[in-house]
C-alpha angles and dihedrals in degrees: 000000000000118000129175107170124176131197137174102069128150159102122311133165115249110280089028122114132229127178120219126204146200136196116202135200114239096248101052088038080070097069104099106243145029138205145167127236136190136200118193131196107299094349127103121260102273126200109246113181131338133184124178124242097241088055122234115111124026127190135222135192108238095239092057102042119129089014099063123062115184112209130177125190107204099199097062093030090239126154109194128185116209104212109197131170093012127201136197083246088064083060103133157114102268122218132198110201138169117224134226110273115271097029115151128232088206094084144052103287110235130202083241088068091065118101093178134020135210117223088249138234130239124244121187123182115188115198 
């Protein structure tokens, strides 16, 4: 069964920090690589930060760089998301998603890279 659950969602103030986290089921684990996505109010679902499993390159969203930090922990199949200096921009359903084998990390990431989807959790930032 695949399974793709989030958790650590939540309302901060702007410059405040929150983790999400998502537990993966091991077949889906196997993909190769997973990422977070976030889709905020009238905008498209942008890709925010992915790492492979086998660790080696990671990708950031330029608006997040240097805020965001990806981080998997093999053993437990978690995919967690470290949220720092957090601004009302950042506002948005968070999505943890594993992407279709072979995927590169040197390029924009696009919804149409996800093989599976997490039901998302909400982040709100209030200036």
């Amino acid at each position: 069964q695949v399974q793709l659950v989030e958790s650590g969602g939540g309302s901060v103030q702007a410059g405040g920090s929150l983790r999400l986290s998502c537990v993966v089921s091991l077949g889906v684990y196997s993909s190769n690589c997973m990422a977070w996505f976030r889709r905020a109010p009238g905008k498209e679902r942008e890709g925010v930060a992915a790492a492979y499993t086998g660790g080696g390159s990671t990708y950031y969203a330029d608006s997040v760089k240097g805020r965001f930090t990806i981080s998997l922990d093999n053993a437990k199949k978690t995919l967690s998301l470290q949220m720092n200096s957090l601004k009302p921009e950042d506002t948005a359903m968070y999505y943890c998603a594993a992407l279709k084998y072979g995927t590169s990390l040197s390029s924009v990431l696009r919804p149409d890279d996800v093989n599976y989807w997490g039901q998302g959790t909400q982040v709100t930032v209030s200036s």
